[in-house]
DOSESE-330180 format. One record per residue: y negated, x, z negated of N, C-alpha, C, CB in turn; chain; residue number from 1; residue in one letter. Coordinates in nm, 3 decimals. Glycine has a CB too. Example, Ala and Ser with C-alpha at 12.3 -4.5 7.8 and 13.67 -1.06 7.14 Angstrom:
residues 2
PT       n_y       n_x       n_z      ca_y      ca_x      ca_z       c_y       c_x       c_z      cb_y      cb_x      cb_z   chaine   num   residu
PT     0.569     1.319    -0.780     0.450     1.230    -0.780     0.330     1.320    -0.780     0.447     1.131    -0.905        A     1        a
PT     0.225     1.285    -0.708     0.106     1.367    -0.714    -0.003     1.290    -0.787     0.060     1.408    -0.572        A     2        s
//
This chain:
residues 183
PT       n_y       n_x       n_z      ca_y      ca_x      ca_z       c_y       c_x       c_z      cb_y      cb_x      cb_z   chaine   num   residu
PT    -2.277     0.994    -0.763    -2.352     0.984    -0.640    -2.383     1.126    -0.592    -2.484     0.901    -0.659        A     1        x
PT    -2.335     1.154    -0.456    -2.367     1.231    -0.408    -2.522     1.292    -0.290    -2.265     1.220    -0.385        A     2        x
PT    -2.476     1.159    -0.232    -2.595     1.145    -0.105    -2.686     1.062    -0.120    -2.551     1.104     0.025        A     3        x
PT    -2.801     1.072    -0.100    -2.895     0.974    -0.095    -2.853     0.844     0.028    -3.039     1.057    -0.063        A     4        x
PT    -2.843     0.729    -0.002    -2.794     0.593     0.100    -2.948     0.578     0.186    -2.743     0.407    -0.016        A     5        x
PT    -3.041     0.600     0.140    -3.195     0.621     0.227    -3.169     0.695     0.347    -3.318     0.714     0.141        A     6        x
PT    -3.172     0.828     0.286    -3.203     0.977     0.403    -3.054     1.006     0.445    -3.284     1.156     0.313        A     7        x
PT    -2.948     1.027     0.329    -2.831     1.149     0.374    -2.868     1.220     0.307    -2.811     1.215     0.511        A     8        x
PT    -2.987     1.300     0.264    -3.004     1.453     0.165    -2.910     1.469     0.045    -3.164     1.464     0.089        A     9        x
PT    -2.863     1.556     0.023    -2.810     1.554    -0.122    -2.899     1.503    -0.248    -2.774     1.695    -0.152        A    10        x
PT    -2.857     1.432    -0.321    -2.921     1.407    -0.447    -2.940     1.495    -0.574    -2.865     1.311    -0.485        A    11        x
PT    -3.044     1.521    -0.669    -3.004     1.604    -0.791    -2.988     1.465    -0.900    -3.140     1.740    -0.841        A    12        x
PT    -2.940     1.516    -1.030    -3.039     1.466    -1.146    -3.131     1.521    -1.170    -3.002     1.456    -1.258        A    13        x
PT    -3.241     1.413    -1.233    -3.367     1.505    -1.277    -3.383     1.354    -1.343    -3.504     1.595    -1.147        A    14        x
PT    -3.535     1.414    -1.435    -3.627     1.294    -1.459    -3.718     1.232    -1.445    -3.648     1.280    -1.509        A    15        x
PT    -3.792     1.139    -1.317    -3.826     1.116    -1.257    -3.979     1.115    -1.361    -3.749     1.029    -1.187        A    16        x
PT    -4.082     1.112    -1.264    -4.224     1.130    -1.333    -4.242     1.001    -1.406    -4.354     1.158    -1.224        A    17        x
PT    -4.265     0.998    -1.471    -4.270     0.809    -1.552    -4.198     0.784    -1.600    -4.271     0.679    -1.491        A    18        x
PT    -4.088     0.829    -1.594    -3.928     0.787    -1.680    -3.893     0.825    -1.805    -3.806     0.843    -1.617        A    19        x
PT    -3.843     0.816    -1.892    -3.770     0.861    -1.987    -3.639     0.903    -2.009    -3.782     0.800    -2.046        A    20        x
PT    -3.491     0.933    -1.899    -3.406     0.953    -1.857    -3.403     1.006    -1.716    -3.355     0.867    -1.883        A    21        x
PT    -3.272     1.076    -1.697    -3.238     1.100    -1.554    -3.168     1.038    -1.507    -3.197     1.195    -1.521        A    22        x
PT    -3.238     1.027    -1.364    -3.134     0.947    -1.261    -3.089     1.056    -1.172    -3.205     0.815    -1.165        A    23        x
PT    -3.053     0.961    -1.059    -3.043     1.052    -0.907    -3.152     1.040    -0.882    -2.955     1.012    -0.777        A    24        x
PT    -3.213     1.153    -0.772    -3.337     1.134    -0.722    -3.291     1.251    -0.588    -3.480     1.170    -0.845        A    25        x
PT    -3.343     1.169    -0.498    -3.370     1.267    -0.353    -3.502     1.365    -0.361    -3.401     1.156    -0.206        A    26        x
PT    -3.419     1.505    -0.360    -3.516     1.603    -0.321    -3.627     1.583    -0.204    -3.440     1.710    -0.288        A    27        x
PT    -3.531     1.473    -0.087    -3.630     1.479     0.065    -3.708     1.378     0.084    -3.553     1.479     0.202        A    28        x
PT    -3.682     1.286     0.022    -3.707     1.157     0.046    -3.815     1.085    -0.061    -3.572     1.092     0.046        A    29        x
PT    -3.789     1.113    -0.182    -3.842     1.105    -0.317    -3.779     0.985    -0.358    -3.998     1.102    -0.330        A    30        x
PT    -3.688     0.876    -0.332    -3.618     0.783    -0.388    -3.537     0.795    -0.531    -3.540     0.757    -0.294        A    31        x
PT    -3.575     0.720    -0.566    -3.512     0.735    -0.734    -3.398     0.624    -0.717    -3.644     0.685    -0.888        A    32        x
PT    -3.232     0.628    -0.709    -3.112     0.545    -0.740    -3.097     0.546    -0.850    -2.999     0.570    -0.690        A    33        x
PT    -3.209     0.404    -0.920    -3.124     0.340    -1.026    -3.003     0.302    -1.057    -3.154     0.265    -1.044        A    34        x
PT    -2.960     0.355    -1.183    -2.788     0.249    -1.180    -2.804     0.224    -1.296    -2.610     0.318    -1.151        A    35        x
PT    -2.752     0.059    -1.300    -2.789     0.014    -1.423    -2.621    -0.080    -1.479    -2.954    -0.093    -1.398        A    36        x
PT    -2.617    -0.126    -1.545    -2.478    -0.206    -1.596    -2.405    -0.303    -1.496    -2.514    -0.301    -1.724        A    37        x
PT    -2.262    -0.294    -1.497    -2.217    -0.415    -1.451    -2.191    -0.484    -1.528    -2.133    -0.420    -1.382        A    38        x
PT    -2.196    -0.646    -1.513    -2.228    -0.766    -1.557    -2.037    -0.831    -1.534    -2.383    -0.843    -1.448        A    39        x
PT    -1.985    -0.861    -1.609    -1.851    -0.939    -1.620    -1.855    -1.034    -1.664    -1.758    -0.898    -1.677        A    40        x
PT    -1.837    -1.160    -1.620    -1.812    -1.265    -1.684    -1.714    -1.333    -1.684    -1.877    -1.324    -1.669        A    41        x
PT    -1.679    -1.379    -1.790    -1.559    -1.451    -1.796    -1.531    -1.571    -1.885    -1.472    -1.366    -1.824        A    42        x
PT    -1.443    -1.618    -1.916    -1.369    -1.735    -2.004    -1.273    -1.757    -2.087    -1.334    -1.802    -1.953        A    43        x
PT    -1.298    -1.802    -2.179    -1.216    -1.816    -2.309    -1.192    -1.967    -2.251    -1.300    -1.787    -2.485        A    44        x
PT    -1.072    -2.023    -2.204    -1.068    -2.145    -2.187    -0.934    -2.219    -2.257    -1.080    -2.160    -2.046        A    45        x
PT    -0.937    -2.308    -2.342    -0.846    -2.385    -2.426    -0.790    -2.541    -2.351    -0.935    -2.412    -2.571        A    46        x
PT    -0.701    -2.550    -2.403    -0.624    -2.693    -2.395    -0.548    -2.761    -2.485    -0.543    -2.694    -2.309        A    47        x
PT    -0.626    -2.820    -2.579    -0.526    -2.881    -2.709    -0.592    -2.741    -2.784    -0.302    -2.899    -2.685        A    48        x
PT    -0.521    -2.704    -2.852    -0.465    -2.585    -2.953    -0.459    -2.473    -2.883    -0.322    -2.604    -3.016        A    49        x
PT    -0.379    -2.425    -2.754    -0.347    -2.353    -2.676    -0.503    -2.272    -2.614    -0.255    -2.437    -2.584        A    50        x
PT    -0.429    -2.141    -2.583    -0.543    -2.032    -2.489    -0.481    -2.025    -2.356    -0.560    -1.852    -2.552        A    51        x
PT    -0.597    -2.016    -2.255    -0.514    -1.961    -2.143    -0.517    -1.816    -2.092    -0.543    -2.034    -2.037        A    52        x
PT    -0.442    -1.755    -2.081    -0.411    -1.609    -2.065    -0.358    -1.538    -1.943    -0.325    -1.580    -2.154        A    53        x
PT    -0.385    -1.415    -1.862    -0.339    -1.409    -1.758    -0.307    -1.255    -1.773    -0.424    -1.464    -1.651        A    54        x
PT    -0.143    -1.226    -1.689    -0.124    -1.142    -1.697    -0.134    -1.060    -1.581    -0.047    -1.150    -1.751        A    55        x
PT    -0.239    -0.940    -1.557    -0.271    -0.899    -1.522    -0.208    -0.806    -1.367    -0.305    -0.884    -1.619        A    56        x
PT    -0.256    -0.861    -1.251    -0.153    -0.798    -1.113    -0.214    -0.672    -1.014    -0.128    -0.939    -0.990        A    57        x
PT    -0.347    -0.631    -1.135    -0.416    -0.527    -1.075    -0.442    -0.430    -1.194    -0.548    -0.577    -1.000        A    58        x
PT    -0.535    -0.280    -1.156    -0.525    -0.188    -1.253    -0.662    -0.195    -1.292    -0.470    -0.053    -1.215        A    59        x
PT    -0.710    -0.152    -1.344    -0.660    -0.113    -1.499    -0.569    -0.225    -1.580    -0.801    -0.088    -1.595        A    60        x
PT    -0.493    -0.145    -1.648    -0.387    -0.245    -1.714    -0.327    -0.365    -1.684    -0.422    -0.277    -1.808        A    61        x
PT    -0.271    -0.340    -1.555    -0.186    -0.401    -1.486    -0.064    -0.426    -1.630    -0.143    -0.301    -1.337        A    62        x
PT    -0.008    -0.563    -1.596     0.087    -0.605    -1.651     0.057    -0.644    -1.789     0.178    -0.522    -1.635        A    63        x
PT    -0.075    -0.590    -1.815    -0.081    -0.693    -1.941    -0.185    -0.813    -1.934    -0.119    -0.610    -2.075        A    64        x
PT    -0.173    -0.861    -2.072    -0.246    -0.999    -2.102    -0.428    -0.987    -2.104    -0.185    -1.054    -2.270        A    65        x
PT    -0.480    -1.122    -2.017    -0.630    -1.088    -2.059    -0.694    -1.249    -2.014    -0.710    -0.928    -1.955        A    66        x
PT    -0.809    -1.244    -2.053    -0.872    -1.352    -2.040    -0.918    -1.351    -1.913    -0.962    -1.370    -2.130        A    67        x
PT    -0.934    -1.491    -1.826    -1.000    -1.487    -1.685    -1.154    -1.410    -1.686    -1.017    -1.654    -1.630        A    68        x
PT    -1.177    -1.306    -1.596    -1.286    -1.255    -1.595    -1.318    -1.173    -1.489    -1.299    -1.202    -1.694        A    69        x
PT    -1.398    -1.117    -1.403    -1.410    -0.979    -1.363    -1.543    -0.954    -1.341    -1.333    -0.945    -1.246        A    70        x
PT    -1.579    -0.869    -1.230    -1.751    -0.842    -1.190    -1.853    -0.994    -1.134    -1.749    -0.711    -1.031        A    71        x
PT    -1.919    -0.952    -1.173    -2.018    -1.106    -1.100    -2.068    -1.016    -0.942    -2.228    -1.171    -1.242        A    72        x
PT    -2.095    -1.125    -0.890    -2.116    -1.099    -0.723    -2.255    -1.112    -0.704    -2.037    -1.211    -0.616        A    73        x
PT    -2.307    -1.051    -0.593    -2.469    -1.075    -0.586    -2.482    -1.203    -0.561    -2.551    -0.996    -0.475        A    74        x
PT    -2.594    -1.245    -0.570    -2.675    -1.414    -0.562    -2.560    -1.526    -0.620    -2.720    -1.470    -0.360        A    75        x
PT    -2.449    -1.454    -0.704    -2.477    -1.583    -0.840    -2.469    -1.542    -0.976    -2.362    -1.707    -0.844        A    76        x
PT    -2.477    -1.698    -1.054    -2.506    -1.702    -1.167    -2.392    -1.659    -1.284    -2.555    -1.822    -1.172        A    77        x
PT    -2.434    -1.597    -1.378    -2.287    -1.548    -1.466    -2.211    -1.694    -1.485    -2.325    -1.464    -1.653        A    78        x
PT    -2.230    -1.795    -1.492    -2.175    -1.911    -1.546    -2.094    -1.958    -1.341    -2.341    -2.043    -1.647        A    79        x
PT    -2.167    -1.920    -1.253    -2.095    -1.906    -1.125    -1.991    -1.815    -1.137    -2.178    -1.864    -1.015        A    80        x
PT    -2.014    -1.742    -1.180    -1.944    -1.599    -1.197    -1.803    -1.643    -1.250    -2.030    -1.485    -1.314        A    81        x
PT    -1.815    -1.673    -1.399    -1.751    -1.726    -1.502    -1.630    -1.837    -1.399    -1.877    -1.807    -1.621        A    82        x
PT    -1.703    -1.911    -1.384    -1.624    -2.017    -1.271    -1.500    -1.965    -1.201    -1.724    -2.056    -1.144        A    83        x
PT    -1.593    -1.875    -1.102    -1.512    -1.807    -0.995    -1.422    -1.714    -1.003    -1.576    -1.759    -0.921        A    84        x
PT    -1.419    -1.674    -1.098    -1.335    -1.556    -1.150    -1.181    -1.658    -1.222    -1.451    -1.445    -1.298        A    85        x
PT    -1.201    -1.769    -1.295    -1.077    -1.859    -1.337    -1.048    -1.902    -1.224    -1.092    -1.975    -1.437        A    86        x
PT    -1.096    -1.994    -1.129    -1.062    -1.992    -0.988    -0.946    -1.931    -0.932    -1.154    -1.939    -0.928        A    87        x
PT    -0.978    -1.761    -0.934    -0.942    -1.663    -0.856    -0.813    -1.614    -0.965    -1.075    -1.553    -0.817        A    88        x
PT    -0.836    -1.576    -1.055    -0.704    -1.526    -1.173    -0.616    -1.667    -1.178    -0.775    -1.477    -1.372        A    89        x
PT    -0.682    -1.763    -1.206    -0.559    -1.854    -1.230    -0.566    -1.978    -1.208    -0.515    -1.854    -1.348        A    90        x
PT    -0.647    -2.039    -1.110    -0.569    -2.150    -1.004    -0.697    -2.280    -1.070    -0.333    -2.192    -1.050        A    91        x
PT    -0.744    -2.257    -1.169    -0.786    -2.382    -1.297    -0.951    -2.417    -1.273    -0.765    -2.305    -1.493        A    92        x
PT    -0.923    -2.524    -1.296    -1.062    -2.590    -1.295    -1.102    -2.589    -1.468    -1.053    -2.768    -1.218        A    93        x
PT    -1.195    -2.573    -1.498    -1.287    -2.575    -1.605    -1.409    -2.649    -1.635    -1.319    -2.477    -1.612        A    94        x
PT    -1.414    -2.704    -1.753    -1.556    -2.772    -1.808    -1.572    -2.745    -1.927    -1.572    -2.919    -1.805        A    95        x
PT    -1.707    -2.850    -1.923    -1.738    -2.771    -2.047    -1.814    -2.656    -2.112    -1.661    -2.745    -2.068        A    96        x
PT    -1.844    -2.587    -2.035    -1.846    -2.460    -2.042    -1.995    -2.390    -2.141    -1.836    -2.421    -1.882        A    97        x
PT    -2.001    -2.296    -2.225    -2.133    -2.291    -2.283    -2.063    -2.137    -2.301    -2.195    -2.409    -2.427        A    98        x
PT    -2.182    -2.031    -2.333    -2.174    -1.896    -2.328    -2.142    -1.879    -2.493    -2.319    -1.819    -2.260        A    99        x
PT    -2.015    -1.774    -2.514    -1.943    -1.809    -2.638    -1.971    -1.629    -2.678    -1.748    -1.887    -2.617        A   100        x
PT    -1.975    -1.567    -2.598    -1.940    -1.397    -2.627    -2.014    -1.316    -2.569    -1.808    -1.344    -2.585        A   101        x
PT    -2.079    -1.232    -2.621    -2.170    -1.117    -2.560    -2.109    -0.983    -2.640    -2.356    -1.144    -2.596        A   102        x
PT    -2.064    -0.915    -2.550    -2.043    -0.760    -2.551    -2.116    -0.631    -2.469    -1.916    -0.750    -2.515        A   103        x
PT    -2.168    -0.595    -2.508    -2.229    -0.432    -2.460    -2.146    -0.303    -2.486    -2.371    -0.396    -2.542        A   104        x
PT    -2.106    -0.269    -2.383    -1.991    -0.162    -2.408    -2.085    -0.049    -2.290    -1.784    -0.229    -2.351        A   105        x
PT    -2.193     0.028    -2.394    -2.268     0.109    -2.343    -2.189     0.198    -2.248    -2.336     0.173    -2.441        A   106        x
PT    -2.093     0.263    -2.332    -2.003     0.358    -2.313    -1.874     0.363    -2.166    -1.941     0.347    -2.451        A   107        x
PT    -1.919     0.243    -2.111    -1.863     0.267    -1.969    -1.976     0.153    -1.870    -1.661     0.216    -1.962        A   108        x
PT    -2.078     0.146    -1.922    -2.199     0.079    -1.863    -2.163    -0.097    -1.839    -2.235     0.166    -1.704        A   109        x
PT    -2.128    -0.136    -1.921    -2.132    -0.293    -1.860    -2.109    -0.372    -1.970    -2.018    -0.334    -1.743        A   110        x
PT    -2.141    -0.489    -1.937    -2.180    -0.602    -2.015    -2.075    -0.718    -1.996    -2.323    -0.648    -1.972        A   111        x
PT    -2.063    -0.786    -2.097    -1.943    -0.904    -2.109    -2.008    -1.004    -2.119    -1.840    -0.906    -2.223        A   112        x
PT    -2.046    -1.140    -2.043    -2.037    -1.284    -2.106    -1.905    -1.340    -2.082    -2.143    -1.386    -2.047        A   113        x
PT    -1.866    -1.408    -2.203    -1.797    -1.500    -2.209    -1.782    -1.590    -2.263    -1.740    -1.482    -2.211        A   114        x
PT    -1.730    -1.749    -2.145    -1.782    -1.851    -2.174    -1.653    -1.965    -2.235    -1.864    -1.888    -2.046        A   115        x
PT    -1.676    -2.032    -2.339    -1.544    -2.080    -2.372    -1.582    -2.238    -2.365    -1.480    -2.018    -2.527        A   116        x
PT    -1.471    -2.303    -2.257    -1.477    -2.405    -2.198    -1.283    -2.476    -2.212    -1.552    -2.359    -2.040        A   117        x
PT    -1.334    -2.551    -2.152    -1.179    -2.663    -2.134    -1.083    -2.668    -2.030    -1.210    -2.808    -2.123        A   118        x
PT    -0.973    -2.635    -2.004    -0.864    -2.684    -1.902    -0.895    -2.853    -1.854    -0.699    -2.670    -1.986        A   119        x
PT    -0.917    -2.867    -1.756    -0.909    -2.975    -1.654    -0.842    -2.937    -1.560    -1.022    -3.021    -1.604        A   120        x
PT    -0.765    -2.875    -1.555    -0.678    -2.904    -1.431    -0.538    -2.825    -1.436    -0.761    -2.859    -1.293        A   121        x
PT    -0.442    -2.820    -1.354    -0.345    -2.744    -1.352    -0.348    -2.575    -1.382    -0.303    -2.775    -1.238        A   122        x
PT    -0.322    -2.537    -1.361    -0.313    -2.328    -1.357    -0.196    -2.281    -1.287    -0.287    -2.236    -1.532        A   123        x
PT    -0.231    -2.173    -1.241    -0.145    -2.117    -1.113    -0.197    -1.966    -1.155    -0.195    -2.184    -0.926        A   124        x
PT    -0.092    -1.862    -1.134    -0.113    -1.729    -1.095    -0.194    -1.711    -0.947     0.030    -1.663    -1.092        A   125        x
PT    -0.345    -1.650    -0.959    -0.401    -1.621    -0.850    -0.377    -1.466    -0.777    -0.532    -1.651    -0.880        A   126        x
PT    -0.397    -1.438    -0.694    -0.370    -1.305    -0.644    -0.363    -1.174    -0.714    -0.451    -1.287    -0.563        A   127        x
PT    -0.450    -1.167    -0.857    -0.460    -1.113    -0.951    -0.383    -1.078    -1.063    -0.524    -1.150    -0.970        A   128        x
PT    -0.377    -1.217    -1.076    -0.214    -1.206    -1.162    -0.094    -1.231    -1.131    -0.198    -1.277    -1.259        A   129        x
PT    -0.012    -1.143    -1.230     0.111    -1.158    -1.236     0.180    -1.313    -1.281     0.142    -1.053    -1.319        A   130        x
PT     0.110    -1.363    -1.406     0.129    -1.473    -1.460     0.037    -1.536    -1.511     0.204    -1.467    -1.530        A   131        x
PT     0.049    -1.632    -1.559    -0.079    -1.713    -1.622     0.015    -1.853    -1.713    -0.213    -1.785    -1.459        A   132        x
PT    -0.028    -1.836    -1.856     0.023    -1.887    -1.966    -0.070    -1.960    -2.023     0.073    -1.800    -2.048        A   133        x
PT    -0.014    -2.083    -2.136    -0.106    -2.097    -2.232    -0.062    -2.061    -2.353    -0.152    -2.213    -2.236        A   134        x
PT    -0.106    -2.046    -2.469    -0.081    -1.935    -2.602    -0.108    -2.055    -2.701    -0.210    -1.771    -2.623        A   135        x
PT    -0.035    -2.073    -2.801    -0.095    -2.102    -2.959    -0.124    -1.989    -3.041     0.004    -2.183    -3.048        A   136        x
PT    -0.177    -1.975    -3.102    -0.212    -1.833    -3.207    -0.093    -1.792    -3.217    -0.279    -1.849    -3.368        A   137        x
PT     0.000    -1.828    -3.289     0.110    -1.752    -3.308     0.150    -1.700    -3.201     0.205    -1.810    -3.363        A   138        x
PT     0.177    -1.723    -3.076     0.236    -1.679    -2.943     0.143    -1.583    -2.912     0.253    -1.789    -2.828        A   139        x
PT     0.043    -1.582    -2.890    -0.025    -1.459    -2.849     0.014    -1.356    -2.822    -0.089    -1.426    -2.910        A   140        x
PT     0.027    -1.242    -2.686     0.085    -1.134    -2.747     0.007    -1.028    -2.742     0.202    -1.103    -2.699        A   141        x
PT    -0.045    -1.001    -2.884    -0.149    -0.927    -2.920    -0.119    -0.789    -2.901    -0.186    -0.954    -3.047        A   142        x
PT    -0.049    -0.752    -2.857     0.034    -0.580    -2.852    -0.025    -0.572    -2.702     0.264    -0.559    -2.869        A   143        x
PT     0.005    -0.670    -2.656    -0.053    -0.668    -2.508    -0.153    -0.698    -2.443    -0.005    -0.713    -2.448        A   144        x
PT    -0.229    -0.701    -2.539    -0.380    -0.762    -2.484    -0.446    -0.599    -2.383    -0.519    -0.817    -2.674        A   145        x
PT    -0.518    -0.702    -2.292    -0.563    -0.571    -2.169    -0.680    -0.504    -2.181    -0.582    -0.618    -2.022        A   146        x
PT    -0.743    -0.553    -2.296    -0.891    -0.510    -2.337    -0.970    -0.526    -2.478    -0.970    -0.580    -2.250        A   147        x
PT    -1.010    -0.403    -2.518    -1.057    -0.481    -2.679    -1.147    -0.629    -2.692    -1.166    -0.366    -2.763        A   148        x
PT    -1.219    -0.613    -2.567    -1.297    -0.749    -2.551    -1.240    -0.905    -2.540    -1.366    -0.731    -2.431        A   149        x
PT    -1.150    -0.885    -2.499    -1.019    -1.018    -2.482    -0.917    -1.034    -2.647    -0.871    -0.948    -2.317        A   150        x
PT    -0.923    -0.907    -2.671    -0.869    -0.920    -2.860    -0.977    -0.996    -2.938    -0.856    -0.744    -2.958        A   151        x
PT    -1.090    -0.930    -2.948    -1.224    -0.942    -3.045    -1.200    -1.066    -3.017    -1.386    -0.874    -3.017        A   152        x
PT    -1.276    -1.138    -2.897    -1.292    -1.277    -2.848    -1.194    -1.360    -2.873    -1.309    -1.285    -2.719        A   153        x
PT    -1.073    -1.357    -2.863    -0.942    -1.436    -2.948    -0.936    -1.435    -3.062    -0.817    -1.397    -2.932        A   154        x
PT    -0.991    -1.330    -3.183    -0.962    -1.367    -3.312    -1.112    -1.431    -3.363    -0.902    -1.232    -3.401        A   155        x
PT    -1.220    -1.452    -3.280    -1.357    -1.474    -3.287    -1.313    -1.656    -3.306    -1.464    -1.404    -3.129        A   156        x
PT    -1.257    -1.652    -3.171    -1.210    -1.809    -3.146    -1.105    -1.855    -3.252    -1.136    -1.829    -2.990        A   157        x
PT    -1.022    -1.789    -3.308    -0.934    -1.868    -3.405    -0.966    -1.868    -3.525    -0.811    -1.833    -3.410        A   158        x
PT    -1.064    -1.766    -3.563    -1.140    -1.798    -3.680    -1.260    -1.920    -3.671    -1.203    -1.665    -3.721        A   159        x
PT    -1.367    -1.934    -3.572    -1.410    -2.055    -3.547    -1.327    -2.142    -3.573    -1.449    -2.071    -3.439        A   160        x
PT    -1.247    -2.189    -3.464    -1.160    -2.294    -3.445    -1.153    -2.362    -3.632    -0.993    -2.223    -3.363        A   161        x
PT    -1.092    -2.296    -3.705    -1.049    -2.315    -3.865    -1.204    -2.384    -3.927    -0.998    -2.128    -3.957        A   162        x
PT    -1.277    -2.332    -3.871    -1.404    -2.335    -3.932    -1.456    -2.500    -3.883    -1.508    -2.194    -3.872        A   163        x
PT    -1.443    -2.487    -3.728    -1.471    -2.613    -3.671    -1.593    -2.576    -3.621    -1.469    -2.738    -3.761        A   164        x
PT    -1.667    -2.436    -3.612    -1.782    -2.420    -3.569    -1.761    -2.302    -3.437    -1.875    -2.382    -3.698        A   165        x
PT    -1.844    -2.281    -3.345    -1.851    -2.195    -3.241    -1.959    -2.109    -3.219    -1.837    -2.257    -3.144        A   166        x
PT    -2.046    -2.045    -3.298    -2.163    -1.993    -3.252    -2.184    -1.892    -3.127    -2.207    -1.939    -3.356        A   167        x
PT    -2.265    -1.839    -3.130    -2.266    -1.717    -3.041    -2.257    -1.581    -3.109    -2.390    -1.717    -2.959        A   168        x
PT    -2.125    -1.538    -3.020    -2.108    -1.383    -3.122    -2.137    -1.258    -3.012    -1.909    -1.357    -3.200        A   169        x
PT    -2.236    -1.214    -3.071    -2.258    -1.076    -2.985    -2.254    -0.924    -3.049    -2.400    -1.086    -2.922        A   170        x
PT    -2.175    -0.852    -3.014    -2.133    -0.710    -3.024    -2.115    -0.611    -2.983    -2.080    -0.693    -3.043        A   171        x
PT    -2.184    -0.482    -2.973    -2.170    -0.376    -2.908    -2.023    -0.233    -2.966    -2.333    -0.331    -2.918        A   172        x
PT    -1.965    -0.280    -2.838    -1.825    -0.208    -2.854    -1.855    -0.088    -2.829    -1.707    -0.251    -2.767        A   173        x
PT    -1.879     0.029    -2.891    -1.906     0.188    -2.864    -1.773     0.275    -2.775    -1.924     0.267    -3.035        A   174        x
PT    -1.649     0.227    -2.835    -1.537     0.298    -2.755    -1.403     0.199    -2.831    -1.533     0.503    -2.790        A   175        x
PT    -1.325     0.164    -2.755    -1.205     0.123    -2.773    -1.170     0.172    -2.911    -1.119     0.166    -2.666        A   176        x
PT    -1.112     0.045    -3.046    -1.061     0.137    -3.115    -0.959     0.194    -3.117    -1.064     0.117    -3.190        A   177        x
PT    -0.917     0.323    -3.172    -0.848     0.403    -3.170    -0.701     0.365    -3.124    -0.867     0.452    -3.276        A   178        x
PT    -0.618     0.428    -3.007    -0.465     0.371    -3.040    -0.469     0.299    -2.937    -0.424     0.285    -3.181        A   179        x
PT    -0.593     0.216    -2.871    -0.571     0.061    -2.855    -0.483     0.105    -2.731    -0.722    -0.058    -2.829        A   180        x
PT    -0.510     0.184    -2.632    -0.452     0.185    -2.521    -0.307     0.208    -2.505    -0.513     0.262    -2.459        A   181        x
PT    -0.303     0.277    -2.643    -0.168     0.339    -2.603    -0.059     0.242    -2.699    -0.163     0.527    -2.644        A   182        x
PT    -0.083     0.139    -2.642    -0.006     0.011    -2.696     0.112    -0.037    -2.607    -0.108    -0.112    -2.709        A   183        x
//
């Protein structure tokens, strides 16, 4: 951030009187621009045995594999969110649905729910993707997964699955592990 969206003045960092961190703050104006996490939600959604997977028609990591997901929109709900985002990647209606995955990935400011629910309906490549598949474990193609959060969350689910249980798994991802990108 450069400009204050209030005045126009240039902004500094500093640390605002009361705070414990720096933000932006207008020298002219005295406005403090909070910025706080973006919120992603998405879906782990199954059919039978099978995952559904979409291959990716925008960047970051265009062309590879990932679970339906992206930013949540103002005035709705992550589970709206969750919805709208399978919708939009890949054509599918969903039920079912209960919050399966929590990730905090401090380290580029944003937050993951994801919700693992059921195929009810057909699937289609949405504007987003390139393709859109369904996977048995073995098929997976794990070389190509588009995000550590879409890996974690797939081997989270196939170890459940064995188990027959689903809890809630939450984890803070500090930085991609090592390598992952350059896959």
């Amino acid at each position: 951030m450069n400009f204050c969206s209030h005045c126009g003045a240039r902004v500094e960092r500093m640390v605002p009187e009361g705070d414990d961190r720096e933000r932006y703050v207008c020298p002219n104006c005295a406005t403090v621009h909070y910025q706080n996490p973006r919120i992603v939600a998405g879906t782990l959604i199954n059919a039978g045995s099978r995952v559904l997977l979409c291959r990716r028609a925008i960047t970051p990591r265009r062309g590879y594999w990932t679970l339906p997901a992206g930013f949540m929109e103002n005035a709705e709900t992550t589970f709206e969110a969750a919805i709208r985002e399978t919708r939009e990647e890949a054509c599918a209606e969903i039920g079912g649905l209960s919050l399966y995955a929590l990730f905090d990935l401090p380290h580029i400011d944003q937050v993951y729910m994801i919700f693992r629910g059921e195929l009810r309906s057909g699937y289609a490549p949405g504007p987003e993707s390139l393709d859109v598949a369904l996977f048995e474990e073995h098929e997976v193609p794990w070389d190509e997964l588009s995000f550590p959060t879409v890996e974690i969350t797939l081997r989270y689910f196939y170890t459940d699955r064995r188990r027959g249980e689903y809890p809630l798994h939450r984890e803070t991802i500090a930085r991609p592990p090592s390598g992952f990108f350059s896959r």
